[in-house]
C-alpha positions in Angstrom: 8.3 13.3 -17.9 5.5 13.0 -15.3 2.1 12.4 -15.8 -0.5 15.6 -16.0 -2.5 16.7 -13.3 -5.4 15.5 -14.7 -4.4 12.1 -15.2 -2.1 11.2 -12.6 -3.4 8.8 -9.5 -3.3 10.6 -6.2 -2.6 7.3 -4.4 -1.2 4.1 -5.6 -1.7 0.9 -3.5 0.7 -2.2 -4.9 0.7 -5.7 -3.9 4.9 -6.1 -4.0 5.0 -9.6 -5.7 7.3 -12.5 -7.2 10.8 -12.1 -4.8 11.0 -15.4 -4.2 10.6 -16.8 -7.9 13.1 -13.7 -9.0 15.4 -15.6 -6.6 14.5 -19.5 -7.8 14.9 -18.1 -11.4 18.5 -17.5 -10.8 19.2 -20.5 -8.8 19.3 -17.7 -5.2 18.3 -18.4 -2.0 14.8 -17.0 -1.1 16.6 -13.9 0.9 18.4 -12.6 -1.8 14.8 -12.4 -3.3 13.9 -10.3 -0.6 16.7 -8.3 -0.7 16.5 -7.5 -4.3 12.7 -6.9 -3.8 14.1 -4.6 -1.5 16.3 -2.2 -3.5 13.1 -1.9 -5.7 10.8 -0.6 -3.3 13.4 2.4 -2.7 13.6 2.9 -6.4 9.9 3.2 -6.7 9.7 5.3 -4.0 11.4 7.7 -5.0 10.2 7.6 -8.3 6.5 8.2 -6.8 8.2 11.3 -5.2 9.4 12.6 -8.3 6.4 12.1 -10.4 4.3 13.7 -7.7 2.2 11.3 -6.1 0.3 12.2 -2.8 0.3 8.8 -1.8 1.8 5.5 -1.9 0.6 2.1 0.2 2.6 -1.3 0.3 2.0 -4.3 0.9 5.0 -5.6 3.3 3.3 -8.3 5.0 0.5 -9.9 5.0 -1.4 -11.6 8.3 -1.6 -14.8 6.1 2.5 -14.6 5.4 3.0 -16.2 9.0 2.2 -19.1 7.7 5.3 -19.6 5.8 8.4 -21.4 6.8 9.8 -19.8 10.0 13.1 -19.0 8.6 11.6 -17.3 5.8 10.0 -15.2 8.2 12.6 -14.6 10.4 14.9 -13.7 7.5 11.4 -10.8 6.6 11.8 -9.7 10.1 15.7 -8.3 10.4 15.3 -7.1 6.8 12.4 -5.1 7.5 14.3 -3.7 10.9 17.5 -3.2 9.3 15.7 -1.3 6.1 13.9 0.8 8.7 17.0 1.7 10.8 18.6 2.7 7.1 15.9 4.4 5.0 14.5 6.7 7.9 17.1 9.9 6.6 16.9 8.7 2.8 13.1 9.4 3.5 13.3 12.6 5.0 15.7 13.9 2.2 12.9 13.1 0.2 10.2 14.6 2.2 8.4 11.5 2.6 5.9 10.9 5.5 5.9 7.1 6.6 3.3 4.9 8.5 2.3 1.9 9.0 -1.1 -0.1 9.1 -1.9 -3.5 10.4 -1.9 -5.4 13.5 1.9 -4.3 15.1 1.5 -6.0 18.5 2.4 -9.3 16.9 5.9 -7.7 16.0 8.7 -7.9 18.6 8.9 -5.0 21.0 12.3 -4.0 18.9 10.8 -3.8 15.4 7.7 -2.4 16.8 10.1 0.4 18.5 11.3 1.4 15.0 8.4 1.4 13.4 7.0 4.2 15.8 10.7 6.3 15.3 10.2 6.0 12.0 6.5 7.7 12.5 8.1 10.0 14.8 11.1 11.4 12.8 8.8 11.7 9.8 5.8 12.8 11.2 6.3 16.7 9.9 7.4 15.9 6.1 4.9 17.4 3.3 5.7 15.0 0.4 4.7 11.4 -0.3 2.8 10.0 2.0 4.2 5.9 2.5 2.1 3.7 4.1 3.2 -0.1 4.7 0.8 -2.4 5.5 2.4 -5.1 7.5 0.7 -8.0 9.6 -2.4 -6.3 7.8 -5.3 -8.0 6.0 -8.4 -6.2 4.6 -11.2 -8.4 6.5 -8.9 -7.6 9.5 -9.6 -4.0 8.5 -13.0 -4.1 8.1 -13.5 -6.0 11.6 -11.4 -3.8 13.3 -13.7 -0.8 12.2 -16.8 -2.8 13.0 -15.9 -3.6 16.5 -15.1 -0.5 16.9 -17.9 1.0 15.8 -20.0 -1.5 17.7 -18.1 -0.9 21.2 -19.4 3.1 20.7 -23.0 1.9 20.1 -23.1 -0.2 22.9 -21.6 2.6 25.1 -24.4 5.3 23.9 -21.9 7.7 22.2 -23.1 6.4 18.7 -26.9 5.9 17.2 -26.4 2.4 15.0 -28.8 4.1 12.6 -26.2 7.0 11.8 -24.2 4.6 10.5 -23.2 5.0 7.0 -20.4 4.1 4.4 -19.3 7.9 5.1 -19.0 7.0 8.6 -17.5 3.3 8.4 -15.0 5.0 6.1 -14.1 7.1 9.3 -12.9 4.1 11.2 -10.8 1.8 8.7 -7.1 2.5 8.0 -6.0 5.0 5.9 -8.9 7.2 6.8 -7.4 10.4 6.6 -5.6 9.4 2.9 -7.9 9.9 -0.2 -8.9 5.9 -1.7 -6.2 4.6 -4.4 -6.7 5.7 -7.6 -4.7 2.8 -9.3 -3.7 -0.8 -7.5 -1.1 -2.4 -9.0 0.3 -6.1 -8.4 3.0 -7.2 -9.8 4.4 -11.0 -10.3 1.5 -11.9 -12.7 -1.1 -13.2 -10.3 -4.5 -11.3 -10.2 -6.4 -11.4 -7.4 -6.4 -8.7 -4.5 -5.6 -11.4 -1.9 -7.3 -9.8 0.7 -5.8 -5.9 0.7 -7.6 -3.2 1.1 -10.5 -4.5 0.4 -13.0 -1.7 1.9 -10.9 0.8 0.0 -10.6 -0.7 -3.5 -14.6 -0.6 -4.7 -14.0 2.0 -7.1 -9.7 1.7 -7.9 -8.0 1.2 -11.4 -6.6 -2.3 -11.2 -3.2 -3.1 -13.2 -1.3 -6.4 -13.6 1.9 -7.4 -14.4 3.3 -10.4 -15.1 6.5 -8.5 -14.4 8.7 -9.8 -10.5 9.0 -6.8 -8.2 12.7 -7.3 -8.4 12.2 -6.3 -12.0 10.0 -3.9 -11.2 11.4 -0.3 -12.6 10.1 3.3 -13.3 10.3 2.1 -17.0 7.3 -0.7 -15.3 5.9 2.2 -13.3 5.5 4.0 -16.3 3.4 1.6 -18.1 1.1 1.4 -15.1 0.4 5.3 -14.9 0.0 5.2 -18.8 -2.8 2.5 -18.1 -4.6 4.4 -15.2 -4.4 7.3 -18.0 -6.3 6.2 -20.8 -9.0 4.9 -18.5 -12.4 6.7 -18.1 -13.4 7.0 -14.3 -16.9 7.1 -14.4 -17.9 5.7 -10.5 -21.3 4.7 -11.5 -22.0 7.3 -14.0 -22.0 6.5 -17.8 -19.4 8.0 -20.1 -21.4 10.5 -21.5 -22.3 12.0 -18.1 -18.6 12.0 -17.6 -17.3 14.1 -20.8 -20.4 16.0 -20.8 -21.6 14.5 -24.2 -25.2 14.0 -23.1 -27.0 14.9 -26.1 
């Protein structure tokens, strides 16, 4: 059953959490962590599709996850490339629209090549909108807009008192997509660890202590039944909000 119109989240952002401790819980190497981590970001894709959500953002790959060992990230690397020479049809079958946000130039030229066919062969689909964040970090984000933003000023195209959160909105990533509705992170941490962060100021936040190997529509579920029993109010009081205001 899917969730009503009225209480289902347009957008759902998810920090994709715990692969490697799935992995050391069953005695795995690291990449068979990944890999299982992996196989649960298709099956929650496609349940977003089927549940009718406009729009879905993951967290691939942080600009902090360079830091780990090189192998590790090396191992990342020719998964993501050989998930995004294999998914591209199984997304169009499903009407899915893919991009991706973050810094790519630090990619090499071949995964950076896939990324934009990817783009390119989904680029007309009217369903689910996937965004992966990869090499991406929200004060990154908010920089980027900044500088940008700055550069126009400087050049006279742009009065810096115009500026406004309407406008700054303009400039950050995902500024065409509507601002999640519910983050969830999985893997039992809870912190936001630098995603998203100009977009998040007024998003349902869910955690689970549940790995994102383990992470099922059953799990999903549970999260949309959270985001609907809670009264959005965005600075407004709860009587304002049902109307009860005498």
């Amino acid at each position: 059953m899917t969730a009503s119109e009225n209480t289902r989240p347009r957008h759902v952002a998810i920090i994709m959490d715990g692969n490697g401790r799935w992995a050391r819980q069953r005695g795995r190497p690291r990449a068979s962590g990944h890999q299982a981590g992996f196989v649960a970001t298709r099956g929650i894709v496609e349940a977003c599709v089927r549940q009718k959500i406009d729009a879905l953002t993951l967290f691939a790959f942080s600009s902090e996850n360079w830091n780990r060992p090189q192998k590790e990230v090396g191992l990342l690397m020719d998964l993501f490339l050989r998930a995004l020479k294999s998914e591209v049809s199984k997304l169009c079958e499903n009407n899915v629209r893919i991009c991706f946000i973050g810094e790519r130039s630090a990619f090499q030229v071949k995964l950076q090549d896939e990324m934009n066919r990817a783009e390119q062969l989904t680029e007309s689909n009217t369903g689910l909108e996937l965004a992966i964040a990869v090499n991406y970090g929200g004060r990154w984000d908010i920089v980027n807009a900044a500088r940008e933003l700055a550069r126009q000023a400087r050049d006279g195209s742009l009065d810096p008192e115009s500026i406004d959160i309407e406008t700054f909105s303009r400039y950050v990533s995902l500024a065409d997509t509507p601002e999640p509705d519910l983050f969830i992170r999985t893997g039992g941490e809870k912190r936001i660890s630098n995603y998203l962060l100009w977009h998040l100021a007024y998003t349902e936040l869910y955690f689970t202590d549940v790995l994102w190997p383990d992470f099922s529509d059953a799990e999903l579920a549970k999260a949309l039944e959270f985001y609907a029993s809670r009264q959005r109010r965005f600075g407004l009081t709860g009587e304002q909000v049902t109307g009860n205001n005498a």
